[in-house]
N, C-alpha and C positions, 0 to 999 in steps of 0.2 A: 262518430265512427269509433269503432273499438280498434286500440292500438297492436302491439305486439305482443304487449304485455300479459294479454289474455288468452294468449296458446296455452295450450294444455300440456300439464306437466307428466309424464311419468313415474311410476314409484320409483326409481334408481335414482331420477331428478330431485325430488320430493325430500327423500333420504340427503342426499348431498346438502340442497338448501336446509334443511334442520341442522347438520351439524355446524354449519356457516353458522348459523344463528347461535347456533349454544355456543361457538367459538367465543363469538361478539367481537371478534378482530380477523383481518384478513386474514387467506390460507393457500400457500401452495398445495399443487398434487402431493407431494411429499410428505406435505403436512401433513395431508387429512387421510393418507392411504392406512395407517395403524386401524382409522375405523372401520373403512373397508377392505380388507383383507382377504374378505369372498370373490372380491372383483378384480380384475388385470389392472395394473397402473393405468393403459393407456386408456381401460374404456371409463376411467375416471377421469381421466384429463378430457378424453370427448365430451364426456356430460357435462364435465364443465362450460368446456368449449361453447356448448349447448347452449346451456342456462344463459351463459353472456349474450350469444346472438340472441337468444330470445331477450335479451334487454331485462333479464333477472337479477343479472349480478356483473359488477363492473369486476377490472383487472387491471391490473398495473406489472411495470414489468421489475422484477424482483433477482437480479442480476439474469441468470439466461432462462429464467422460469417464471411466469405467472403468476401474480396475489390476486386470487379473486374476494370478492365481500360482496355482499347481498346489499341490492340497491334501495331497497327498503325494511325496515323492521317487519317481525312475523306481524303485527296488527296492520303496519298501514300496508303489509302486500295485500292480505285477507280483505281487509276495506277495499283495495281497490278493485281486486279480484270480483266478488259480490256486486260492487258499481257496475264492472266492465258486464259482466253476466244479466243484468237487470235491466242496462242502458241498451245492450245488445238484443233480447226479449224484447222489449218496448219497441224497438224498431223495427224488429220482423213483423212485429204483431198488425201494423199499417199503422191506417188511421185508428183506432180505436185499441186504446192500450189496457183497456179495464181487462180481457180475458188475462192477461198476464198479473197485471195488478190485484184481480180475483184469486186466481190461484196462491199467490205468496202469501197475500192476507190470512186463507184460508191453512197452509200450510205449516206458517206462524202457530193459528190458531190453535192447531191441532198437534203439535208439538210443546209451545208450550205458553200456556197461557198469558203468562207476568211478557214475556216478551212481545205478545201481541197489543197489551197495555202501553208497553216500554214505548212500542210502535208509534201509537195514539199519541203518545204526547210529545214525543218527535216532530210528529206531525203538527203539533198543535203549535208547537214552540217554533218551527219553521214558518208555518201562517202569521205569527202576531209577529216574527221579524220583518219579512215581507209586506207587510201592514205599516209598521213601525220601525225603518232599518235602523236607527240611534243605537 
């Protein structure tokens, strides 16, 4: 079952969480408002607000104001993101999960080669551990 974690972000969202990230240490509204400056204080504390219910970004309370920080780094949100998206696929798809698995394969392919290789021995390397877990 895909968690919370795989709602969908908006760009206002998106934007917030990249500066999180180039932060690399938590940030009040206050903090981060110098980069948004197009936008109303408050509807950057909503987005906040946001990100957290959706289980994007934890908060701490930081005298009468909020520190938020992103609950994962930009790769392992990405990793999980692509999981939840894949794992979600796979389950619509019924019993038979090759049209899903066809598609990305194909996808891969055709974007970009070396990756569809990278793929392959992912793959491969996953089978002889499953074979062999030591």
């Amino acid at each position: 079952m895909v968690n919370k974690t795989s709602t969908l972000l908006g760009p206002l969202e998106w934007r917030v969480l990249d500066a999180l990230w180039a932060r690399g240490t938590s940030a009040t509204v206050r903090d981060l408002q110098p980069e948004f400056s197009d936008i109303a204080y408050t509807t950057l504390m909503t987005t906040l607000d946001r990100l957290h219910r959706k289980r994007v970004l934890t908060r701490t309370k930081a005298g009468r104001a909020f520190a938020y920080e992103p609950v994962y780094g930009r790769a392992a949100f990405d990793s999980r993101r692509a999981t939840q998206a894949l794992l979600a696929a796979v389950e619509r798809g019924g019993p038979s999960a090759t049209p899903v698995l066809s598609c990305f394969v194909e996808a891969l392919g055709d974007h970009d080669e070396a990756l569809l290789s990278e793929l392959e021995t992912l793959v491969r390397a996953r089978r002889a551990h499953r074979e062999n877990p030591e």
